[in-house]
N, C-alpha and C positions, 0 to 999 in steps of 0.2 A: 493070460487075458490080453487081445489085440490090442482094447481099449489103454490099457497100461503101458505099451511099448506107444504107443500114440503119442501120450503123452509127456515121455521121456522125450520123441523128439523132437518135443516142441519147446519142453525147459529148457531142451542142449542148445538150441536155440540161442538163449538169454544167459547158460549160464554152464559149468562143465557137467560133461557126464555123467560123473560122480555124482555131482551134487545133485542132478535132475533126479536120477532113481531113487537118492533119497527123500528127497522132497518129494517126489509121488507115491512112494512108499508112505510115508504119512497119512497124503492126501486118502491113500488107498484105505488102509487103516481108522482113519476118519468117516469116511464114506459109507463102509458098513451099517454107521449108525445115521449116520445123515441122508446118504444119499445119493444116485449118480447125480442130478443136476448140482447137488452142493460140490459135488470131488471137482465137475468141470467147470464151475466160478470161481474154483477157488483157485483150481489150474490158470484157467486164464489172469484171474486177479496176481497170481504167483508174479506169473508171465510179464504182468504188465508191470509191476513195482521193483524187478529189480534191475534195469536198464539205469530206471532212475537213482536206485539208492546207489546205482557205483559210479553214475555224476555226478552225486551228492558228496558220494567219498573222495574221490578224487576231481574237481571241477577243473583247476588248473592245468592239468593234462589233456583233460580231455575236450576242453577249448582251445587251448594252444593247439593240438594235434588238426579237430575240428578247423582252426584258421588258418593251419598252414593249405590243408586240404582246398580249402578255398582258395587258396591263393595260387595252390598248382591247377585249380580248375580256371583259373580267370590267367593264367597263364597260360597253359593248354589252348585257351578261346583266342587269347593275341596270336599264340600263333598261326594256329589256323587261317586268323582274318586274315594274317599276311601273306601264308601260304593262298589263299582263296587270292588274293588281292592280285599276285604274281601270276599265277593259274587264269583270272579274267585279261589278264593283261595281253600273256602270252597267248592266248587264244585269240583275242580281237583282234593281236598285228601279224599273226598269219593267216590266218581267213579274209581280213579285210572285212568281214561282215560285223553286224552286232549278232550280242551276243543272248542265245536262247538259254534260258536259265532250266525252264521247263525241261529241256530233253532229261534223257533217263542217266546219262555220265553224270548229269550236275543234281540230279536229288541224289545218288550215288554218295555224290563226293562232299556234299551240305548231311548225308544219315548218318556214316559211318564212325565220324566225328563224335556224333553227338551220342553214338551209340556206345562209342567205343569209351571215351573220357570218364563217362560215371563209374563202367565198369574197372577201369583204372586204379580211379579214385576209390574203390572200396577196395578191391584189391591191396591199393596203401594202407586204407584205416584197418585193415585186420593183419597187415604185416609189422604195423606200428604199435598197434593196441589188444597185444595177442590175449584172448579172452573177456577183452571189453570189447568188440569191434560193434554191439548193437548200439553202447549210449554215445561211442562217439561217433556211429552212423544217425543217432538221434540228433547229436548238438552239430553236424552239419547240415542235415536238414533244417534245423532251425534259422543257420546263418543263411543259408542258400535259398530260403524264402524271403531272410530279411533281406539280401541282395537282390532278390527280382522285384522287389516294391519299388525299389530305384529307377525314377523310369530312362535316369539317365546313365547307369552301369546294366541293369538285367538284362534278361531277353523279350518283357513284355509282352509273355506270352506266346512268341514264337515256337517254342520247345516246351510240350506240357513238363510242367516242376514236379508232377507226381510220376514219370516215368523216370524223370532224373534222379531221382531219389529211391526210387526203387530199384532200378541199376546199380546204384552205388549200393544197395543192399548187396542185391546178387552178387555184386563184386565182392563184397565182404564176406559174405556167406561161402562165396569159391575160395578165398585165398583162406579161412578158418577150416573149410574139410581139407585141403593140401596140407595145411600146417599139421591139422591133426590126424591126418595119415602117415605126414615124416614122422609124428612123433610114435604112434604106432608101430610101423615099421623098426622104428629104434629098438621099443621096445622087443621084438621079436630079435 
């Protein structure tokens, strides 16, 4: 049944292999008598409750980890601004001109950054939090929202916070299928 491998990869997602095909085995078994739309709320409902219940288990971990995270991201940003700062610098005293922000080197060298850092940042939380990498990609979205209300540390909008954070998914999401490829591989 497609529908059933579907949904395996969406628990593995949130939770191990293992455990997805169990818990959709269930669901599947349940379903019979209930229903497909009950099997996929309850999938989803699955889905969505257990990020949280393994913040709930371990929170102190998974804040700490979450703040150091931040803290390599707003460290990542100084650097930059100084790299950027050196880069303006050296550019206006041998041109002699001012400097066009607009051309295509300088959105370039402002994307790659911003493109690059989240995926980093997940990347860390899933080589730090191997198997929890969703709740602590939860509890740094949260701080990283509560960082950009700041109007005096965030980016205010400059950099949408829903792409930032969704990078740092994908980061998470690549460094947890590598990790669980080495361990595949081991296993073979």
């Amino acid at each position: 049944m497609r529908s059933v491998h579907i949904a395996e990869r969406i628990l593995a997602l949130v939770t191990t292999p293992d455990r997805a095909a169990s818990t959709v085995g269930d669901l599947t078994e349940q379903s019979a008598t209930r229903g497909m739309p009950w099997f996929w709320s309850g999938l989803f409902r699955t889905a969505a409750s257990l990020p949280w219940r393994d913040v709930a288990e371990n929170p102190a971990r998974v804040t700490g980890l979450a703040f150091l995270c931040l803290a390599v991201g707003i460290g990542l940003d100084l650097l930059f601004a100084c790299l950027t700062g050196i880069a303006f610098l050296g550019v206006a005293l041998a041109s002699g001109h001012p400097l066009h922000v607009e051309s295509l080197g300088w959105r370039i060298w402002f994307a790659v950054p911003m493109l690059v850092c989240p995926l980093f940042i997940g990347w860390m939380l899933a080589r730090r939090a191997p198997g929890r990498e969703l709740p602590a990609c939860l509890v740094y979205a949260i701080l990283v929202s509560i960082y950009n209300l700041v109007p005096m540390f965030g980016n205010n909008g400059t950099f949408p916070n829903t792409l930032c954070i969704l990078l740092v998914l994908a980061g998470a999401a690549w460094g947890r299928s590598r990790r669980l490829a080495a361990t595949r591989r081991q296993a073979l």
